[in-house]
TIZA-428353 format. One record per residue (C-alpha): residue number from 1; x, y, z; residue in one letter. Coordinates in nm, 3 decimals, always signed. Layout:
BEGIN
+-----+---------+---------+---------+------+
| pos |      c1 |      c2 |      c3 | code |
+-----+---------+---------+---------+------+
| NUM |       X |       Y |       Z |    A |
...
+-----+---------+---------+---------+------+
This chain:
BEGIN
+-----+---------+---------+---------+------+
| pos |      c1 |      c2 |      c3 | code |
+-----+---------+---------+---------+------+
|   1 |  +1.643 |  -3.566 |  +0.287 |    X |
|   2 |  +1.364 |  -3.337 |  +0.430 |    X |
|   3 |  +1.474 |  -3.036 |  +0.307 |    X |
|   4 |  +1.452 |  -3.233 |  -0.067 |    X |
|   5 |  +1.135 |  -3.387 |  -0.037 |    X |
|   6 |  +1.003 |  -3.008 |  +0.092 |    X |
|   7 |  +1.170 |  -2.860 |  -0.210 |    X |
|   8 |  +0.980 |  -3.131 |  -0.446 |    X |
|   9 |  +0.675 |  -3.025 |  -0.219 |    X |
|  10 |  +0.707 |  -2.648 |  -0.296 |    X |
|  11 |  +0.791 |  -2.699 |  -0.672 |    X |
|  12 |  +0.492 |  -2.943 |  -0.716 |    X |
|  13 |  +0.266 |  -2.732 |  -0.498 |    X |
|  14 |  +0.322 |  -2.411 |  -0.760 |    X |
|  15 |  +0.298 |  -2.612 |  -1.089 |    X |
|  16 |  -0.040 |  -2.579 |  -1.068 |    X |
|  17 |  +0.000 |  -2.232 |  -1.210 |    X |
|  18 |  +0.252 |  -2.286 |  -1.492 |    X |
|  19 |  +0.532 |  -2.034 |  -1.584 |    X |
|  20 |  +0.390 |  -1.823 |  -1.881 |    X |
|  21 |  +0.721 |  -1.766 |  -1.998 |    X |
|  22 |  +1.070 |  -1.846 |  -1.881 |    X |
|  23 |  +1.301 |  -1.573 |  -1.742 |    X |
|  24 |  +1.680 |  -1.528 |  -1.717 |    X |
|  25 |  +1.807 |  -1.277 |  -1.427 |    X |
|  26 |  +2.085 |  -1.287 |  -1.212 |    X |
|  27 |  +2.047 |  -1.470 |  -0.867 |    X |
|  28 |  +2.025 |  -1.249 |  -0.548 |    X |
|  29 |  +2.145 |  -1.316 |  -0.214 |    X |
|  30 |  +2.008 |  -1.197 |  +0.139 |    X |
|  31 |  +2.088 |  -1.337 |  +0.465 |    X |
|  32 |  +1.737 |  -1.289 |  +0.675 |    X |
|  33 |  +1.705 |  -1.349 |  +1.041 |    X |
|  34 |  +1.335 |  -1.205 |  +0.999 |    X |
|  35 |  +1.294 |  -0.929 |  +0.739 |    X |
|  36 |  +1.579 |  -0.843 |  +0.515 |    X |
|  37 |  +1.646 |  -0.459 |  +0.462 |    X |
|  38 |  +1.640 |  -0.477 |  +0.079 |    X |
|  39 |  +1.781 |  -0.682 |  -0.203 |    X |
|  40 |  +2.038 |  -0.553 |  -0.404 |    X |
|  41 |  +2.182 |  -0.671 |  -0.711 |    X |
|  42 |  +2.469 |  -0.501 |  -0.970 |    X |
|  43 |  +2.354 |  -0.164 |  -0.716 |    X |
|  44 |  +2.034 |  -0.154 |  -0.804 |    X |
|  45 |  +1.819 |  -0.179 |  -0.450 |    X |
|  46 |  +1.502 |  -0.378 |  -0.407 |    X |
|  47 |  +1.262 |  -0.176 |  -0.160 |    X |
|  48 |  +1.049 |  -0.518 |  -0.142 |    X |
|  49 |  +1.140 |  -0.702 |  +0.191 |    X |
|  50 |  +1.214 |  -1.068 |  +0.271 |    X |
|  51 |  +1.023 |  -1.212 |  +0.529 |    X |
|  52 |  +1.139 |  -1.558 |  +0.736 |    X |
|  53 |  +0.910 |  -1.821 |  +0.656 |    X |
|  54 |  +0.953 |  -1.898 |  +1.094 |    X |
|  55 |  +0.804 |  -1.508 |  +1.078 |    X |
|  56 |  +0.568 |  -1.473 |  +0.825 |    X |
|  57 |  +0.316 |  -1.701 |  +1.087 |    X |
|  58 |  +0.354 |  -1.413 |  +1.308 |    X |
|  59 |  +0.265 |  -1.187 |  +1.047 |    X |
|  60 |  -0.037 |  -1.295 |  +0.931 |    X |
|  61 |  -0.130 |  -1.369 |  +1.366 |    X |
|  62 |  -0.196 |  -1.025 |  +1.377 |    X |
|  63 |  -0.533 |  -0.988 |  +1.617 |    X |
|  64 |  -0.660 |  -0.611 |  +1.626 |    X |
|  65 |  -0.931 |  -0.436 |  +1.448 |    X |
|  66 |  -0.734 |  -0.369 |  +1.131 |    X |
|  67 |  -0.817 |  -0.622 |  +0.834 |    X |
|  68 |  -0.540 |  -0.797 |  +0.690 |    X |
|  69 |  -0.565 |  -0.927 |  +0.343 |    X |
|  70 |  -0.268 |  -1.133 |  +0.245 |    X |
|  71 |  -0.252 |  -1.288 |  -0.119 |    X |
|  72 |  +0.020 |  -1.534 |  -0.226 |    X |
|  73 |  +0.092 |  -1.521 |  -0.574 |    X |
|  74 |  +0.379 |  -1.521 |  -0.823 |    X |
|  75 |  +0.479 |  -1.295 |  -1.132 |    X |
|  76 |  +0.482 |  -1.680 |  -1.383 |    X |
|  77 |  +0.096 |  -1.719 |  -1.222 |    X |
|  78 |  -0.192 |  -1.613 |  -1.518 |    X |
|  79 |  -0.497 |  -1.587 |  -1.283 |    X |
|  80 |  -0.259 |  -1.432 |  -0.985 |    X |
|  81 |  -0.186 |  -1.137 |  -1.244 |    X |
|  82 |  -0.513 |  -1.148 |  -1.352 |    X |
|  83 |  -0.660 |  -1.102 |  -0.984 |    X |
|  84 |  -0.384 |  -0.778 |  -0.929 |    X |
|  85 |  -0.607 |  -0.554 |  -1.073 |    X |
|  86 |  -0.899 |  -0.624 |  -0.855 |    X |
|  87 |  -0.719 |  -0.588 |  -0.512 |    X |
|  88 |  -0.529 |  -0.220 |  -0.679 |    X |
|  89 |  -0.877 |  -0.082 |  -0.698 |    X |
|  90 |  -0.984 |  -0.223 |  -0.343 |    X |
|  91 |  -0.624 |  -0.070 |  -0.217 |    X |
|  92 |  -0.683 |  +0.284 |  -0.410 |    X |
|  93 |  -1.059 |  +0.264 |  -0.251 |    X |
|  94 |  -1.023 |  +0.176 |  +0.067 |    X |
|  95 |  -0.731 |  +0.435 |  +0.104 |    X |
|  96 |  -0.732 |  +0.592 |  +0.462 |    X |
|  97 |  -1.000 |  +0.257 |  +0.603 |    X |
|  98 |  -0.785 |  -0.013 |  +0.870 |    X |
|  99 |  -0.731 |  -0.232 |  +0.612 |    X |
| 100 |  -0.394 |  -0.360 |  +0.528 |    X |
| 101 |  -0.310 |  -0.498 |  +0.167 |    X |
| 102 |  +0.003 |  -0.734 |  +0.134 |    X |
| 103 |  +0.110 |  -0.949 |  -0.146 |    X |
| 104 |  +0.362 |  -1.264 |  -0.079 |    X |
| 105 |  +0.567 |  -1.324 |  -0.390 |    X |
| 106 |  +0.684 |  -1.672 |  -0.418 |    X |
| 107 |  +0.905 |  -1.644 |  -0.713 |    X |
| 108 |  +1.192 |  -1.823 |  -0.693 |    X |
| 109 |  +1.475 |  -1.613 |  -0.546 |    X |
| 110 |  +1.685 |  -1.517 |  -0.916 |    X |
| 111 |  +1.346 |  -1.371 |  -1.023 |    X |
| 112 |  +1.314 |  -1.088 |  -0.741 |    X |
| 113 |  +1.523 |  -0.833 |  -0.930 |    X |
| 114 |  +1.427 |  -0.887 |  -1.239 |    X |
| 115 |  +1.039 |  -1.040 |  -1.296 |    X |
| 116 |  +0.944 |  -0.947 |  -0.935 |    X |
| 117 |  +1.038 |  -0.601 |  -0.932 |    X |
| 118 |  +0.927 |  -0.463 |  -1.279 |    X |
| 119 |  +0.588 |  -0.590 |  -1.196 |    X |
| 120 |  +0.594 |  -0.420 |  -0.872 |    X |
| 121 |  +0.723 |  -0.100 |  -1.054 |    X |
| 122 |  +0.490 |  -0.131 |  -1.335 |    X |
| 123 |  +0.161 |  -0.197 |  -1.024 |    X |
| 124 |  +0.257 |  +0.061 |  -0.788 |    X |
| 125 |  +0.310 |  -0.177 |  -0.529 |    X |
| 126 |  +0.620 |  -0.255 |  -0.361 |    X |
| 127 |  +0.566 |  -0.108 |  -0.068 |    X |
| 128 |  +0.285 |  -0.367 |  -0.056 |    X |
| 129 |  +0.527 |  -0.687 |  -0.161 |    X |
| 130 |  +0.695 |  -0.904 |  +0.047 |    X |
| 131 |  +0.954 |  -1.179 |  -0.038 |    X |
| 132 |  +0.921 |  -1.538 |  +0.038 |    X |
| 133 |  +1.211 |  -1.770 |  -0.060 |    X |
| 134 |  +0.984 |  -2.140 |  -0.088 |    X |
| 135 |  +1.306 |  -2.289 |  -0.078 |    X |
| 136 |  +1.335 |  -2.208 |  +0.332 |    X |
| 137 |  +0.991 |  -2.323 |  +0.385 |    X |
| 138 |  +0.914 |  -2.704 |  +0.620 |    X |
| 139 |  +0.695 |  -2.924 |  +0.590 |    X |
| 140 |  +0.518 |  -2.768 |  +0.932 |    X |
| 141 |  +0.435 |  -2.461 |  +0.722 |    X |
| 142 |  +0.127 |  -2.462 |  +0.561 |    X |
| 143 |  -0.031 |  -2.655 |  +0.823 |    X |
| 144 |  +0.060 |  -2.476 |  +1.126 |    X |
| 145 |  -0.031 |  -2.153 |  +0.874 |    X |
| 146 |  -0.352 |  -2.255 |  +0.729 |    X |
| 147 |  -0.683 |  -2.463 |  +0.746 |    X |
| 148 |  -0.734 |  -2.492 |  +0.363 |    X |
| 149 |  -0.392 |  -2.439 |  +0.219 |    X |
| 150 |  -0.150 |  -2.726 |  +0.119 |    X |
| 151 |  +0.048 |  -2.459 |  -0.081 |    X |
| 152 |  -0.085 |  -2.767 |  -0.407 |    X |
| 153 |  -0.160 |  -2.416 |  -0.590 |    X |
| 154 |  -0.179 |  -2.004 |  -0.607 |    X |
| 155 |  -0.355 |  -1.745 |  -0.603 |    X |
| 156 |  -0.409 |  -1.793 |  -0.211 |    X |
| 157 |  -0.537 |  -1.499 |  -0.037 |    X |
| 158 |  -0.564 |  -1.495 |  +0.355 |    X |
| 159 |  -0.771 |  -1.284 |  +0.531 |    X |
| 160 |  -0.771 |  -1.175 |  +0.917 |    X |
| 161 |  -0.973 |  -0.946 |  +1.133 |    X |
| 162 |  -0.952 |  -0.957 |  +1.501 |    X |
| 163 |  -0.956 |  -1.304 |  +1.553 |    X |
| 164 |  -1.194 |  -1.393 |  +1.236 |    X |
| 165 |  -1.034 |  -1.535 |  +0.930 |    X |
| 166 |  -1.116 |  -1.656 |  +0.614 |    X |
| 167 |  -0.944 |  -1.834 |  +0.312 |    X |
| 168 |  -0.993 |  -1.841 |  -0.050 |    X |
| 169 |  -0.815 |  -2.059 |  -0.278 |    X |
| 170 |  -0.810 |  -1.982 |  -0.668 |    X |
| 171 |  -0.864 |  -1.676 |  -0.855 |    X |
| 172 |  -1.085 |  -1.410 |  -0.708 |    X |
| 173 |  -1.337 |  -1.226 |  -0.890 |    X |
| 174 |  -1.386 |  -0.854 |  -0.816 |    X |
| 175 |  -1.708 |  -0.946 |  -0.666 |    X |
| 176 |  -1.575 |  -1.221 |  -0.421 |    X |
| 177 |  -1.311 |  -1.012 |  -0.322 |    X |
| 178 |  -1.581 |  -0.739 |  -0.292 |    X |
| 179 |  -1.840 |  -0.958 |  -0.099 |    X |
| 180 |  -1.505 |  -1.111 |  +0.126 |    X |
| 181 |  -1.412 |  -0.750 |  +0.241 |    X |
| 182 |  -1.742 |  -0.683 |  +0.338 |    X |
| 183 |  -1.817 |  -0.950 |  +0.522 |    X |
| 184 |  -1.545 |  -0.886 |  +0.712 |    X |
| 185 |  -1.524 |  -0.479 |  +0.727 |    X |
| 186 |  -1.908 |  -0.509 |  +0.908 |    X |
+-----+---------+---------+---------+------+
């Protein structure tokens, strides 16, 4: 019954940002303790991780002097795609700086070979992607994760510096993301 109503939870959480267009791919499968190797499907490999929703906590815990910027977004989200391009620049130009860029795709699971990695492909950023299956996630999650986050809608980006971090729920401009890093990169 919980894992149901958390389902319903997830689903209803990421309507907010309806599906511009419906795609048919074949379903994946990955067994992942924490972090899957890669996804394969009909031999084609995946180099885009899956992370353990019991991990990704740990993941975004990280308390050193690098910044962490995490966004949570999917592929069927308008203003996610539309804030890509904003972070790519901040990636390209802050190229060498501690500052770690990571993007959680919440796609659903059949969409991770097909939707998920062409858009990867297509941004140069796979090695930046990381998997999250919704369907694994509790209802402990987004509290125990976040202050402002119900998971009720994406974009979400997360950031973390030492032990300072901030939240910002919606579509970023180029400016707030701008103003965000530097208030943080100080």
């Amino acid at each position: 019954m919980k894992k149901i109503i958390l389902s319903t939870l997830v689903l209803f959480a990421l309507a907010s940002c309806k599906k511009e267009s419906e795609k048919n791919n074949d379903a994946t499968t990955t067994d992942s303790l924490s972090v899957s190797q890669n996804v394969e499907s009909a031999g084609e490999s995946f180099v885009s991780p899956e992370i353990a929703p019991e991990k990704i906590g740990d993941y975004l815990a990280k308390n050193n002097d690098t910044l962490y910027v995490t966004n949570f977004f999917a592929t069927w989200c308008g203003p996610c795609m539309r804030e890509i391009p904003h972070f790519k620049n901040k990636i390209e130009e802050l190229k060498g700086k501690p500052v770690k860029f990571t993007f959680v795709n919440l796609d659903e699971k059949s969409e991770w070979n097909g939707a998920v990695k062409k858009f990867a492909e297509e941004n140069n950023l796979a090695e930046n992607i990381v998997l999250l299956d919704g369907k694994k996630l509790d209802e402990n999650f987004f509290p125990e994760n976040f202050q402002k986050w119900d998971g009720g809608s994406i974009p979400f980006t997360f950031f973390r510096k030492g032990s300072k971090t901030e939240e910002f729920l919606g579509m970023m401009t180029e400016e707030e993301l701008n103003n965000k890093l530097h208030s943080l990169l100080k």
